[in-house]
N, C-alpha and C positions, 0 to 999 in steps of 0.2 A: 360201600356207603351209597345210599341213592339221594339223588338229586336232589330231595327235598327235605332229606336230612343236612346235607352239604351247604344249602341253602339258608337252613336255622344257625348252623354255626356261625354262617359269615355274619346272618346277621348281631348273632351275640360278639363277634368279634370287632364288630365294628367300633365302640364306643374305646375298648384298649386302644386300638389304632389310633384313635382322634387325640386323643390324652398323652400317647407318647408321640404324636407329630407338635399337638401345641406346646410341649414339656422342652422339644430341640428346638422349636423358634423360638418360645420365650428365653430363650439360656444363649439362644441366638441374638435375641434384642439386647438383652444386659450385657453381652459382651461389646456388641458393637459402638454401645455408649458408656462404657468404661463401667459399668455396673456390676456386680456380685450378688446372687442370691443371698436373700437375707438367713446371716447366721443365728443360730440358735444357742443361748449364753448357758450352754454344758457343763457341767463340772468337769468335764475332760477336758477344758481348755486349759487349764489350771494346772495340770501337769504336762501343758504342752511344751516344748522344745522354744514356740516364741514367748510365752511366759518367762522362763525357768533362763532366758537371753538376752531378751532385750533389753536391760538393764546398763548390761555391758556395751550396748553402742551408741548411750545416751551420754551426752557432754557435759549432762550437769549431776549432781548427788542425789536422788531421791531416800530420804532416810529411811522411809514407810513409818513415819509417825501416822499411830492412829490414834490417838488419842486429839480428839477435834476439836473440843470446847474448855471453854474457860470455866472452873470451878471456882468455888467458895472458897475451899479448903488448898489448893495448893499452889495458885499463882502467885498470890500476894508477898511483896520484893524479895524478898532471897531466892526463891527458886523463878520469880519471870522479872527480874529486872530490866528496864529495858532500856536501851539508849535513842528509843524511837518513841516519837506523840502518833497517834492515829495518822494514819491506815494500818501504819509497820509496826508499831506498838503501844504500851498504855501508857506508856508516860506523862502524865497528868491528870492520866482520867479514872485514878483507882477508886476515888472516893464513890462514881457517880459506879463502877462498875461492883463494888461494894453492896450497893442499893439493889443493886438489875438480881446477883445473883442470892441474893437471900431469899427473894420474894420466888425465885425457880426450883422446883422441886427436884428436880434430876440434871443432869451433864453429862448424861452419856446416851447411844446409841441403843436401838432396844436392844435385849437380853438376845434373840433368836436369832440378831442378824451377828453380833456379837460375837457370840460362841461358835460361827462359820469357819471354818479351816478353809474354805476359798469363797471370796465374796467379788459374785461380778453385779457391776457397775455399770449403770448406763444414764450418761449426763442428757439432759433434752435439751438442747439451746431452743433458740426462738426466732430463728432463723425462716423463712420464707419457702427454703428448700424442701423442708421437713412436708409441706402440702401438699397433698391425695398423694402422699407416698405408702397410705395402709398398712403404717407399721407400727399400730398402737396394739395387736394382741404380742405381737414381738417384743417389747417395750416391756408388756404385763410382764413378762418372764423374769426378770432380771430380780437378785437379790436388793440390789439398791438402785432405784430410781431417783435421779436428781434434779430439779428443776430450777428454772430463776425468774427469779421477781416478781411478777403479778401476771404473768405468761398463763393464758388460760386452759384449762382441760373440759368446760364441759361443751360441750356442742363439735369438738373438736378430735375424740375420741379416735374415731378410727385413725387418724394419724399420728398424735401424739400416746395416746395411750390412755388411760384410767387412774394407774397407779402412781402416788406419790410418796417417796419415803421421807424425804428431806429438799426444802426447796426454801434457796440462798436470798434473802432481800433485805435491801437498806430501806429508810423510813419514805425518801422518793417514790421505790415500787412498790411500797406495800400496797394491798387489797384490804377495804377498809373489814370488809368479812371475811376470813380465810375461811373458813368452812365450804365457802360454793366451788373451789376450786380442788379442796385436798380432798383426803382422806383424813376420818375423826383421828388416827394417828399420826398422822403428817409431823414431823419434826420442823417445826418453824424456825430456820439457822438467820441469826442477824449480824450480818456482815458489818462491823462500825468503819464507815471510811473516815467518820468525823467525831468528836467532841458529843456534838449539838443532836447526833444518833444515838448515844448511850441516854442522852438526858433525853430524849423523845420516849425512848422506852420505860425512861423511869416514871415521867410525867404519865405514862399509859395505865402502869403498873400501881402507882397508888394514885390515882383518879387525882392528879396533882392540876394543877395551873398549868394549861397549855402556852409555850412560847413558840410565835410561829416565824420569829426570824431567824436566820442561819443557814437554811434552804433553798436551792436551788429552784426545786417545786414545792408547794404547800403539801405535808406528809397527812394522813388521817388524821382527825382530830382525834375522830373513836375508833381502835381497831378492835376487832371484838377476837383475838387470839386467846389462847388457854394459856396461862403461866406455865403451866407443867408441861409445855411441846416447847416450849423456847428454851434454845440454846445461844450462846454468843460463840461465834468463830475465833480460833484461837486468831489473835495477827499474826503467830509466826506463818501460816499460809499465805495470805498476802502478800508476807514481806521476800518470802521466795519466789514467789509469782513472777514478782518484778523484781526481784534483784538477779537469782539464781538462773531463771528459766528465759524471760524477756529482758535482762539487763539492761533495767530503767533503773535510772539515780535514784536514790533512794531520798538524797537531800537533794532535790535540782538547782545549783543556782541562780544568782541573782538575777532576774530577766528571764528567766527560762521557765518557758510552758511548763506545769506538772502535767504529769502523763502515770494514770493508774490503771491497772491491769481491768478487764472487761470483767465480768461476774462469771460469765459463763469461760473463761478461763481457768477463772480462779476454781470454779467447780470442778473441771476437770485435773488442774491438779491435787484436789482432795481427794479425788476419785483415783488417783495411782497412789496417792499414800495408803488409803485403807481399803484398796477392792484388787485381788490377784488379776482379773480380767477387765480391764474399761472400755468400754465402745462408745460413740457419742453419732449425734444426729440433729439434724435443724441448725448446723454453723452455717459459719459464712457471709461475707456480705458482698453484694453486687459489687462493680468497680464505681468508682467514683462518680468519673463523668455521666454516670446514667441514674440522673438526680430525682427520675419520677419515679424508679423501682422501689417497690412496696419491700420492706428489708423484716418484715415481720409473718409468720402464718394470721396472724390477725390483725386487727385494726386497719390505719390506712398510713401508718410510718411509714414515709420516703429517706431514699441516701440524705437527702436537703437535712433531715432533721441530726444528723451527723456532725454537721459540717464545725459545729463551735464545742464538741465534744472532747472531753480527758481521755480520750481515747483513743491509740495509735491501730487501727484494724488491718491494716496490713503488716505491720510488724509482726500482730499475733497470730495473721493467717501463715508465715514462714515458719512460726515455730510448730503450727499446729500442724503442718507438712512436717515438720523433721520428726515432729512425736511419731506420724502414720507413718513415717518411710520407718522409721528404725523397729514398728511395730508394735511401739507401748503402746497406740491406740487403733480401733479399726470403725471407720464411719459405715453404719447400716444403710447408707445409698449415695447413690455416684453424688458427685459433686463436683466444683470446679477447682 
């Protein structure tokens, strides 16, 4: 071989070199900081060995009810009676739930995701973590993508992703447009914590008289949603949430703080009921004392705005450690 032949090689060679040097330090950076290449949601995970397992080293019952919303035709008392009023159940509020589901065309999941013999899942929280982690074409891949509450996707893409299948919100986070956010398909799932929630919707639904007491925050006067993408959340998920999974009272007694599961919890246990694979991304919230950290990928929420919340964050970040140690779930980037 002469010189100048020997010469063209190296330099065709050169670019493979470069590609398999940055290939061992990037695999070199994510290990050093407890990181993993982001996985790819396979259907071969679905007959993997921690699928088809780790069920068995979870301490609490996952039924895999998938049937996730409340119908017309088959809740109503004999088959959902309930010994719980809102979050845990309808106990009181069937008349106004009566109203919500006549005026909704469908109560169930589409047809294509449906008929999946393995559906992987992957919840978005809205967590702060989830920024210039560039994991929104990984995100695209998934059969179900889940999001919560008024958590935005446009301008935001590269990290959170594009895709929405179904995305969890009470009258507090709703977006007075849904449309800027989803997908024309989007599945609009409404979580009722309250009474004065099922009546928001109903008020929306037949262009009724708005009543704006009840609220924590003033909810849309007009939300401009499609009937036929809304669903209501069965309560029995919530009432698991907290009872089963976070062992919060269900009745708290006298004097005692209520304390209600986060949304983006409650999403991830919908997410092991009805999807063989869950992964989730954007958890998390700073530690306490550090009261100026922005606890969101958007806006300008600090820990501060935390501070007078129904919401226990460190109890749910224990349990959300035992879901990932025992392997029902796996987070797409390191975390704390």
């Amino acid at each position: 071989m002469s010189f100048k032949t020997a010469k063209t090689w190296c330099i065709r060679l050169i670019p493979v070199v470069l590609f398999f040097v940055s290939y061992y330090f990037s695999q070199l950076f994510l290990q050093s900081y407890g990181g993993t290449p982001i996985p790819v949601p396979s259907k071969n995970l679905c007959g993997s060995w921690l699928v088809s397992k780790r069920w068995e080293s979870l301490n609490f019952n996952i039924t895999k009810k998938t049937r996730l919303f409340l119908t017309l035709g088959d809740f109503f008392w004999q088959q959902h009676r309930s010994d719980f009023p809102l979050p845990y159940g309808i106990k009181g509020s069937e008349l106004f739930l009566l109203k919500v589901l006549a005026i909704t065309s469908s109560y169930d999941m589409p047809a294509g995701i449906e008929s999946l013999d393995c559906r992987t899942c992957v919840v978005i929280g809205n967590g702060f973590s989830i920024k210039n982690s560039s994991l929104g074409s990984a995100i695209n891949k998934y059969d179900v993508v889940i999001r919560l509450n008024d958590a935005p996707v446009r301008g935001y893409e590269d990290d959170v992703g594009s895709k929405t299948t179904m995305r969890l919100f009470y009258p507090e986070s709703a977006s007075s447009n849904p449309s800027i956010h989803n997908d024309p398909d989007t599945i609009m799932v409404l979580v009722p914590f309250k009474q004065n929630d099922l009546r928001w919707l109903k008020e929306i639904l037949y262009n009724e008289k708005r009543v704006r007491k009840g609220f924590w925050k003033p909810p849309p006067q007009i939300w401009l949603g499609s009937a036929s993408q809304i669903r209501i959340l069965d309560p029995y998920f919530l009432q698991h949430t907290a009872g089963t999974l976070l062992h919060i009272p269900l009745q708290p007694k006298k004097n005692q703080k209520s304390v209600h599961p986060t949304t983006g919890i409650l999403g991830i246990f919908v997410a092991l009921n009805y999807c063989e694979v869950v992964h989730i991304a954007g958890f998390g919230y700073p530690e306490f004392r550090n009261q100026k950290q922005p606890i969101h990928y958007y806006g300008r929420d600090t820990m501060k705005s935390m501070k007078n919340s129904n919401h226990d964050v460190s109890h749910e970040a224990q349990y959300l450690k035992k879901l990932e140690d025992s392997g029902a779930i796996l987070y797409l980037h390191p975390h704390s």
